[in-house]
C-alpha positions as CSV (number, residue, x, y, z in Angstrom):
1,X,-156.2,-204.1,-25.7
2,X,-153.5,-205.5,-27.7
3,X,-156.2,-205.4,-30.8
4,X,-157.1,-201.7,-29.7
5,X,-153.4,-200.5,-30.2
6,X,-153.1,-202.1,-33.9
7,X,-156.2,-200.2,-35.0
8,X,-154.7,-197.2,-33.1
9,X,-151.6,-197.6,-35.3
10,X,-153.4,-198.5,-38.2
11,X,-155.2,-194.9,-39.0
12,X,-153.1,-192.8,-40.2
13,X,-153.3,-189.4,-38.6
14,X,-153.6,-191.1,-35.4
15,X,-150.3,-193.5,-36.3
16,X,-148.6,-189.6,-37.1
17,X,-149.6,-188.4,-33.8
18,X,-148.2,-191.0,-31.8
19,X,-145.0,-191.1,-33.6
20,X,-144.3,-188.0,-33.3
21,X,-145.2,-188.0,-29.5
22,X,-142.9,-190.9,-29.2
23,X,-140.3,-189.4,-31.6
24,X,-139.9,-185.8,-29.3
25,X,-139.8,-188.4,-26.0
26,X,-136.7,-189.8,-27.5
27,X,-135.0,-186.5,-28.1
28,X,-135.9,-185.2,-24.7
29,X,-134.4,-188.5,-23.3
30,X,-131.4,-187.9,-25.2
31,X,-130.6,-184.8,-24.2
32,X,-130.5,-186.2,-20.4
33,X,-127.2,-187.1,-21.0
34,X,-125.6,-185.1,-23.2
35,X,-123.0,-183.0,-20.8
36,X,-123.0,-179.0,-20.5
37,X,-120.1,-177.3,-21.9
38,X,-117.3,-177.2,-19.3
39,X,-118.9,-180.2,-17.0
40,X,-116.7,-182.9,-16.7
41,X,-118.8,-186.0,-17.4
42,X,-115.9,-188.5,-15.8
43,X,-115.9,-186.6,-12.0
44,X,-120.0,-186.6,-12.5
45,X,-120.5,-190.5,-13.1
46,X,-118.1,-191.4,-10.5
47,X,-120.1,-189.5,-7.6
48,X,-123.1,-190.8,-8.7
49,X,-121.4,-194.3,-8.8
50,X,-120.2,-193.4,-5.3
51,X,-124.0,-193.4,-4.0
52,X,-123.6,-189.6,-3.9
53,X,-127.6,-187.9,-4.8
54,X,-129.6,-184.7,-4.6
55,X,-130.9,-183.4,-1.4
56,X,-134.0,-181.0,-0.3
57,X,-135.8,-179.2,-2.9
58,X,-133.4,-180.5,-5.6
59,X,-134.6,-184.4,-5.1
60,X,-138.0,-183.4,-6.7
61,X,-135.9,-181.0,-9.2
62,X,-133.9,-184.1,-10.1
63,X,-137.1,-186.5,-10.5
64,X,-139.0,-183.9,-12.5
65,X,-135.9,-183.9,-15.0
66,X,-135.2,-187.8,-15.6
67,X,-132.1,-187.8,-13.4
68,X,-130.8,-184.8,-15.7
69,X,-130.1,-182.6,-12.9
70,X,-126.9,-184.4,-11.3
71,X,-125.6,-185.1,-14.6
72,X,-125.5,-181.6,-15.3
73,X,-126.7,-182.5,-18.7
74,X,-128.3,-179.4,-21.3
75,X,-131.2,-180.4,-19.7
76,X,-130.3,-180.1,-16.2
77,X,-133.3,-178.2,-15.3
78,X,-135.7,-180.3,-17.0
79,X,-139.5,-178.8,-16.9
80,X,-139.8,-177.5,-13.5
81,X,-139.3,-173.8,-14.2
82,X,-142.0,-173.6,-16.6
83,X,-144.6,-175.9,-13.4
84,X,-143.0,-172.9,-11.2
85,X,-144.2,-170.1,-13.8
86,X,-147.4,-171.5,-14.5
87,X,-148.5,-171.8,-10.9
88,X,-147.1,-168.7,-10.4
89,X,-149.1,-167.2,-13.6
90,X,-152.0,-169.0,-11.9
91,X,-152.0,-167.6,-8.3
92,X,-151.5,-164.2,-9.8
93,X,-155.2,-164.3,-11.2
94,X,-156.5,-163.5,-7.4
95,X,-153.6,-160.7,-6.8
96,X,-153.6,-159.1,-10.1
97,X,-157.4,-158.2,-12.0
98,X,-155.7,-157.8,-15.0
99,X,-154.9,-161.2,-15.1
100,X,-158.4,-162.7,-14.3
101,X,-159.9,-160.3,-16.8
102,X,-157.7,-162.1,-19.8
103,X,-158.2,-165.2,-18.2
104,X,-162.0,-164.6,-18.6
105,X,-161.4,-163.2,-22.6
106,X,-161.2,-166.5,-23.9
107,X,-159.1,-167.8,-26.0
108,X,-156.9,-164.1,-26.9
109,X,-157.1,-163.9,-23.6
110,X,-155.4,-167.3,-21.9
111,X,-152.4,-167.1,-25.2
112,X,-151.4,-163.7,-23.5
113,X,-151.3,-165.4,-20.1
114,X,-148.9,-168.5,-22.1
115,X,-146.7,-165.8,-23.7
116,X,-146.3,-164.4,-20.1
117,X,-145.8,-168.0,-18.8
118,X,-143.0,-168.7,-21.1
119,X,-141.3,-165.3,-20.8
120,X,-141.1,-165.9,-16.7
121,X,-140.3,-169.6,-17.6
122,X,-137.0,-168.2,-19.4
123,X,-136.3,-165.7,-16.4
124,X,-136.9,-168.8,-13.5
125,X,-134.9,-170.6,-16.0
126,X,-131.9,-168.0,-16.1
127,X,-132.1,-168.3,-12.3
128,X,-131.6,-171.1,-11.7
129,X,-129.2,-172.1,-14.0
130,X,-127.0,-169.7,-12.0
131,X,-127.9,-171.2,-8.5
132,X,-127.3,-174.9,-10.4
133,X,-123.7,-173.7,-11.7
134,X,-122.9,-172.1,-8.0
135,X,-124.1,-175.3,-6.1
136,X,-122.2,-177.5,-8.3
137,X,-118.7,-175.4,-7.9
138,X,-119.1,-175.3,-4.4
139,X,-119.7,-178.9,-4.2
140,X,-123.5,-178.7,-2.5
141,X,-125.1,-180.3,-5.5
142,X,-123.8,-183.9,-4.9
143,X,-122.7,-183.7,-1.4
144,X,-119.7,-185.7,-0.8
145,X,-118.5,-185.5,-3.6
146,X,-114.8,-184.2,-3.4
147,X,-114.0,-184.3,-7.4
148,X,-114.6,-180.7,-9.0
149,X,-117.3,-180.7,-11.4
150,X,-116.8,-177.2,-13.4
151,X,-112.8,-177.4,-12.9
152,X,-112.8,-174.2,-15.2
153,X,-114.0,-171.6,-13.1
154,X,-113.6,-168.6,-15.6
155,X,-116.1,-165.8,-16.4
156,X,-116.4,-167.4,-20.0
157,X,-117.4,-170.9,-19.2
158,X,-119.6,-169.6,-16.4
159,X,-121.7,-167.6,-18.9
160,X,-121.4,-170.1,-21.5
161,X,-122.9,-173.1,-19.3
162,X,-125.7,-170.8,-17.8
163,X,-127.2,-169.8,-21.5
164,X,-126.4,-173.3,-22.3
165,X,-129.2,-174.3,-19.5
166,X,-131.8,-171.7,-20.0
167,X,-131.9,-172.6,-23.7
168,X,-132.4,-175.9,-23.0
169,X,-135.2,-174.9,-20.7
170,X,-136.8,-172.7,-23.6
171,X,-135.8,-176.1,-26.0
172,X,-138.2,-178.1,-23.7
173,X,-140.9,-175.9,-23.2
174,X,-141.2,-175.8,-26.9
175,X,-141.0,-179.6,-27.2
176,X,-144.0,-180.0,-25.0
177,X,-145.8,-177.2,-26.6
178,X,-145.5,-178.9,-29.9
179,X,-146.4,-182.4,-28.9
180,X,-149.5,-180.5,-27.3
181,X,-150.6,-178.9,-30.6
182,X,-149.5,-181.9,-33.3
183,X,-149.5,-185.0,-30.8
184,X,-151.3,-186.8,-28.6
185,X,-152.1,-185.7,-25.1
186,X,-150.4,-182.8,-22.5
187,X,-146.7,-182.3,-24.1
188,X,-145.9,-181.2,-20.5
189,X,-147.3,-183.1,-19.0
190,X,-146.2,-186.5,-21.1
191,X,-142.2,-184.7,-20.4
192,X,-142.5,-185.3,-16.5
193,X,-144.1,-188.9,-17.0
194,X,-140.9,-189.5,-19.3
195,X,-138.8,-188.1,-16.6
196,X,-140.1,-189.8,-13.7
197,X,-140.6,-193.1,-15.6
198,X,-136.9,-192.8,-16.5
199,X,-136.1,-192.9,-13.0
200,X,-137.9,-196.4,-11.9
201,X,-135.5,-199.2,-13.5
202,X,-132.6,-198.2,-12.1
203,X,-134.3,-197.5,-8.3
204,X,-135.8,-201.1,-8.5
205,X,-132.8,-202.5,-9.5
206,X,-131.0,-200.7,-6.6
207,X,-133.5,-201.8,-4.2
208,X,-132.8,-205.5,-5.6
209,X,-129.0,-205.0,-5.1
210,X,-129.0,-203.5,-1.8
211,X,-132.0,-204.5,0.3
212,X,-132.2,-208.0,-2.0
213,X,-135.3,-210.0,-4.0
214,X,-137.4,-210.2,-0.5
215,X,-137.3,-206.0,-0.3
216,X,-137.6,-205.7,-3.7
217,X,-141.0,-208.2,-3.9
218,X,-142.2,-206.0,-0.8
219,X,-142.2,-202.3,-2.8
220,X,-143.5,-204.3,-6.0
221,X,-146.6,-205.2,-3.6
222,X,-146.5,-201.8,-2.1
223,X,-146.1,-200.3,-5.7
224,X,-149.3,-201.9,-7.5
225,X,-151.4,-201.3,-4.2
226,X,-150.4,-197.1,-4.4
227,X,-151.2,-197.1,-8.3
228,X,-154.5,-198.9,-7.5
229,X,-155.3,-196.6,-4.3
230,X,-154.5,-193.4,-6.7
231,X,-156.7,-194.7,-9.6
232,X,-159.1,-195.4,-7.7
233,X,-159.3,-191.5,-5.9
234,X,-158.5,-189.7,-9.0
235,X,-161.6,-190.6,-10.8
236,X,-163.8,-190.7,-7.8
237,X,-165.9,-187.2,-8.2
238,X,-168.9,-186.1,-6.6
239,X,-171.6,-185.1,-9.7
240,X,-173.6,-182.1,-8.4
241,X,-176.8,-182.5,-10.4
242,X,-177.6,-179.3,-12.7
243,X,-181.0,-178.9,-14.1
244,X,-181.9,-176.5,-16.9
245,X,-184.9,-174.7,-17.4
246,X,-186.9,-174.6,-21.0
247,X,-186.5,-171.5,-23.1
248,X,-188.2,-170.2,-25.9
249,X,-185.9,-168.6,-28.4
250,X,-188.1,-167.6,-31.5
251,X,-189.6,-170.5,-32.5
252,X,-187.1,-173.1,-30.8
253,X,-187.2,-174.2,-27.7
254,X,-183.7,-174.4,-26.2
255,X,-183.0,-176.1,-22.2
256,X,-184.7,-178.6,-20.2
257,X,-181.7,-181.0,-20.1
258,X,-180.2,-182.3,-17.2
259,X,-176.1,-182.6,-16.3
260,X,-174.2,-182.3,-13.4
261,X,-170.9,-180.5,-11.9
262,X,-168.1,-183.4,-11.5
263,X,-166.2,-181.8,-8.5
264,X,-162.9,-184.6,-7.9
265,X,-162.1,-185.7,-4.8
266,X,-158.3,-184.4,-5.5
267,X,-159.2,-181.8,-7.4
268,X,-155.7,-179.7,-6.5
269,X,-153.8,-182.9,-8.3
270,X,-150.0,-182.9,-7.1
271,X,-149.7,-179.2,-6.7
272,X,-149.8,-179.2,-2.9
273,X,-147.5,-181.5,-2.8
274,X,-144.9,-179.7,-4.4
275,X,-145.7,-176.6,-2.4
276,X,-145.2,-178.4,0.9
277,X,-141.4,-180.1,-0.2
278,X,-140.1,-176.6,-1.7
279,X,-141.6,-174.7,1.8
280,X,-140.1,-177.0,3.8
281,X,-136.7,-177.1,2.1
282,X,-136.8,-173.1,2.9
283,X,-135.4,-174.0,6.8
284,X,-132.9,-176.4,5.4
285,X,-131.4,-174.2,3.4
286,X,-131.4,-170.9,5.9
287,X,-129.0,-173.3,7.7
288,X,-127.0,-173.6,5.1
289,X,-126.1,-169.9,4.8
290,X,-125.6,-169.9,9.0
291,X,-123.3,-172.9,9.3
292,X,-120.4,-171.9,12.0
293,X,-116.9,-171.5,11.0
294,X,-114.2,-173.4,12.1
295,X,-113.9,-173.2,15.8
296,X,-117.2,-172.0,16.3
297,X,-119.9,-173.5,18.4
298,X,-123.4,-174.1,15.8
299,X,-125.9,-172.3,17.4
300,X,-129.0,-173.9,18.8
301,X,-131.3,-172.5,16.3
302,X,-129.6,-173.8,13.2
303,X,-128.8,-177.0,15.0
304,X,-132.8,-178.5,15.4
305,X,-133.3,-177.0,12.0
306,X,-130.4,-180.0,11.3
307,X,-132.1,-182.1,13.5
308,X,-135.4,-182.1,12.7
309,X,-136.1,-180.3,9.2
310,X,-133.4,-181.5,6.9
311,X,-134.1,-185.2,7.4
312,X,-137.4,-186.7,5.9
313,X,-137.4,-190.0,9.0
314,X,-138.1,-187.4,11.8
315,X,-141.0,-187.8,12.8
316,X,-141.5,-183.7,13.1
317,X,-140.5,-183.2,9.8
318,X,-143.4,-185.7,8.5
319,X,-146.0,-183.9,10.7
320,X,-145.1,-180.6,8.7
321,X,-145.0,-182.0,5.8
322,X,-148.4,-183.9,6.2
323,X,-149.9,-180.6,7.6
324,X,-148.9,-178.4,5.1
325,X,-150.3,-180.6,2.3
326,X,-153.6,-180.6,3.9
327,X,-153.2,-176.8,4.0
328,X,-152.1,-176.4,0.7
329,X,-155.0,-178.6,-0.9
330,X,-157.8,-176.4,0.4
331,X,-156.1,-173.2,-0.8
332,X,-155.2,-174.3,-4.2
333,X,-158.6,-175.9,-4.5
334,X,-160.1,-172.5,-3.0
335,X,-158.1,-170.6,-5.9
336,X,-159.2,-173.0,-8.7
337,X,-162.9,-172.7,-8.1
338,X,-164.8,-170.3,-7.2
339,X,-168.9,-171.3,-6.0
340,X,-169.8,-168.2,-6.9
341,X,-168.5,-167.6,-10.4
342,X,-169.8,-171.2,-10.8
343,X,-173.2,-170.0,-9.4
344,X,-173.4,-166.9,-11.7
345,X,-172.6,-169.1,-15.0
346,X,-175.4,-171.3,-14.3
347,X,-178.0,-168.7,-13.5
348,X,-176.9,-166.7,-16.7
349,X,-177.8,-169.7,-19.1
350,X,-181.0,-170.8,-17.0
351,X,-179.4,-173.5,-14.7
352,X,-180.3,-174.5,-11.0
353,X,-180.0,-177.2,-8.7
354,X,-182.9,-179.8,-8.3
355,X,-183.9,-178.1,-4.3
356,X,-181.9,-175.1,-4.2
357,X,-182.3,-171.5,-5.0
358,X,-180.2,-170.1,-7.9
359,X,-177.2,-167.1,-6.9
360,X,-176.1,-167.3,-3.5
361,X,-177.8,-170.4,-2.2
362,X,-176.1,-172.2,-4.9
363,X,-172.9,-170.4,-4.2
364,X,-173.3,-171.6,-0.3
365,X,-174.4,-175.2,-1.6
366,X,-171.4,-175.4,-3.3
367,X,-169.1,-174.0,-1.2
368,X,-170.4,-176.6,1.5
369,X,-170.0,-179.6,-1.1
370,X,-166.3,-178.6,-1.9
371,X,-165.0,-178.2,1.6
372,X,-166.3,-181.4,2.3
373,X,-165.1,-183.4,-0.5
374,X,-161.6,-181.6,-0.1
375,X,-160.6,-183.0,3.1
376,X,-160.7,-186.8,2.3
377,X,-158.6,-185.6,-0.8
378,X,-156.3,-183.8,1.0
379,X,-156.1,-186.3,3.9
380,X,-155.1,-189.0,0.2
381,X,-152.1,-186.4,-0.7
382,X,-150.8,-186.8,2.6
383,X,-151.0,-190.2,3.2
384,X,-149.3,-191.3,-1.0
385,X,-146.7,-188.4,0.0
386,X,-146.1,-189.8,3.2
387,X,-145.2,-193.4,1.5
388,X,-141.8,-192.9,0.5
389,X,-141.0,-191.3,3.6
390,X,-142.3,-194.4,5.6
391,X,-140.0,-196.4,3.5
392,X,-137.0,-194.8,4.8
393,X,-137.6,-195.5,8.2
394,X,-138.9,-199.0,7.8
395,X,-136.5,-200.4,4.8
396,X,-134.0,-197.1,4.2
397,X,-135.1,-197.1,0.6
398,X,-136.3,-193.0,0.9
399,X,-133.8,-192.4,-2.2
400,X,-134.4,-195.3,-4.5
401,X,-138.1,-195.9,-3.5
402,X,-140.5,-195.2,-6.4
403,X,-144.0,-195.8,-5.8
404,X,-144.9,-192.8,-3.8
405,X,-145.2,-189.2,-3.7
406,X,-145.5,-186.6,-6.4
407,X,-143.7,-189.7,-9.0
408,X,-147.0,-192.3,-8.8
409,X,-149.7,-189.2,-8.7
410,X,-147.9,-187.8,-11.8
411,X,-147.6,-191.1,-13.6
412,X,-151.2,-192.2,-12.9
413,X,-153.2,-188.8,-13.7
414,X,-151.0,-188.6,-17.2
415,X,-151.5,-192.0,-17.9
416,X,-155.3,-191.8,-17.3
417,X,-156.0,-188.5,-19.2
418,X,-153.2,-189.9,-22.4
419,X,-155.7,-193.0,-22.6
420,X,-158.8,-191.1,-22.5
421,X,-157.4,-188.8,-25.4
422,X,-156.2,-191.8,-27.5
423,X,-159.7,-193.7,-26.5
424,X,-161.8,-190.7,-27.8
425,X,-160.0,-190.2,-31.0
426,X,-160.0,-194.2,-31.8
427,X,-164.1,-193.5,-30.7
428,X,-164.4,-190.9,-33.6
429,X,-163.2,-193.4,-36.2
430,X,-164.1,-196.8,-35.1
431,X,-166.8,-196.3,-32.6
432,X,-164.5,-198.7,-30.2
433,X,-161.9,-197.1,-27.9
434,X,-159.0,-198.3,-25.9
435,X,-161.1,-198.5,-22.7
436,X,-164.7,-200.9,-22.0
């Protein structure tokens, strides 16, 4: 392995590649922790010294941006409003033909659908700079925390700090689009590993410091088990066999190969996952806006919301939560891909399944196949989601626990596809990869 890196290092376009990677990682680290203008940096340490953290929605906010989010840093926001805009861009495919017709153009096609991705990026962006500037003056950010965090409250600073985030939204977005086109693997995708890798020294070393070495040894165990559980689903794949039938074009005969249709046992990846927190932070936060005044009794309603949908260690709360990921799987994976557009392509170019009819047979065959093959994939995103939720119960580690979730599905699928990418260019030029 060791061997494998020099060589990697030792060609030179490769060697630019990586460094440059490596060299936009540090300057999205960086930016982490340089403070917004009118944040005061001082009152922000010392509730986060205090113990004080994100709740809700804004825990996954916070790990998708490296911690960047309670530090109010320039890049507070971090990368989830361009995942929000692409999954949005995404799902509009099945509401809106236009967009399935550029999506099925090609290449002209799919760069319209990115320039309307990154327009909606900046305007999710611009949104929720301005919730992110209101939570933090009113103190629900970090809550607890009774030292003011914007102290200037004028029009001025308001404005300044909201452009201040959006940019550095737009600043990131570019940063990942340029590591995709002159580096090596997803830039977006490398951004949240950064981010969420960030995160994991300093949650072991609070587990070591609060729960002590025999807790700590315990979520290392737990830790390497996850990561060998998730490698091990995410490249399981059931390979539909594909035959193709000899053609004679002019004097050239053109078929008769044989491949198959990898279909992945998680094909919908950590999508669902995300779906199901933000959907269940909705109740949570309807509370919010109905909390009584002083003097007032809470009413019943708003109180079980409290009691059982705000807090991830009741037990209703996980059953939701484990549902809805089930139910989110299947309809992201029913949006993804379609039997029958699948069906079509392979008729068009002479394909069939080995035993079963080509258009609509095919179409049913492969509708059967994929509902099948979704549910012990969905049933795996419950269960890794459920982990760090367990650990709160069992060792109250829910906030500093890292091996579970949306962080280890993220880490591991990046990781695997950043290998692969590195193992076929070293393949190109060497004919030996990182991988055997």
């Amino acid at each position: 392995m060791l061997s494998a890196f020099g060589r990697a290092f030792r060609t030179p376009d490769l060697r630019r590649k990586l460094l440059f990677t490596l060299g936009i990682i540090t300057i999205f680290r960086l930016g982490a922790f340089i403070p917004s203008p009118g944040v005061n940096y001082q009152n922000v340490q010392q509730c986060l010294q205090n113990g004080q953290t994100a709740e809700g929605l804004y825990q996954l906010v916070n790990l998708f941006s490296g911690g960047a989010l309670l530090q109010v840093s320039i890049f507070a926001l971090g990368i989830m409003p361009y995942i929000t805009a692409s999954i949005i861009v995404q799902l509009l495919r099945v509401v809106i033909p236009r967009f399935q017709q550029l999506y099925e153009e090609g290449a002209s096609g799919q760069s319209k659908l990115t320039q309307y991705t990154r327009y909606l990026t900046i305007a999710l962006g611009l949104l929720n700079a301005t919730t992110l500037v209101s939570l933090a003056r009113s103190g629900q950010l970090l809550p607890g925390c009774n030292l003011p965090i914007i102290p200037d409250s004028s029009v001025i600073t308001t404005i300044l700090l909201i452009i201040t985030l959006t940019a550095g939204t737009g600043l990131i977005m570019w940063m990942g689009e340029l590591v995709t086109e002159k580096g090596v693997g997803n830039g977006m995708s490398l951004l949240i590993f950064t981010s969420i890798a960030a995160t994991f020294p300093t949650s072991l070393g609070a587990i070591w410091s609060a729960q002590g070495p025999g807790t700590f040894f315990i979520v290392l165990a737990v830790g390497l088990l996850t990561v060998a559980l998730v490698v091990f689903v995410e490249q399981s794949q059931r390979r539909v066999p594909v035959q193709y039938a000899k053609r004679m074009i002019g004097r050239r005969t053109v078929g008769g190969t044989s491949t198959y249709i990898p279909i992945k046992v998680n094909m919908a990846g950590v999508i669902p996952v995300i779906f199901a927190s933000s959907m269940l932070y909705l109740p949570g936060l309807i509370s919010q806006f109905n909390q009584p005044r002083a003097g007032e009794p809470i009413q019943p309603w708003v109180e079980w919301i409290n009691n059982n949908l705000v807090r991830g260690d009741q037990p209703i709360y996980m059953v939701l939560y484990f549902a809805m990921i089930v139910f989110f799987t299947y309809f992201y994976v029913a949006i993804t891909f379609n039997p029958e557009e699948v069906s079509d392509n392979m008729k068009k170019y002479g394909g069939f399944i080995p035993g079963i009819r080509a258009g609509k047979p095919t179409a049913d065959y492969l509708q059967y196949v994929l509902s099948r093959i979704t549910l012990p994939g969905a049933l795996y995103l419950g269960f890794v989601a459920l982990i760090p939720l367990v650990a709160l119960v069992l060792i109250n580690a829910n906030q500093n626990f890292p091996f579970g979730g949306t962080s280890i599905l993220i880490m591991v699928g990046v990781g695997l596809e950043t290998v692969k990418q590195i193992d076929a260019q070293l393949q190109q030029r060497h004919y030996e990869g990182l991988l055997r």
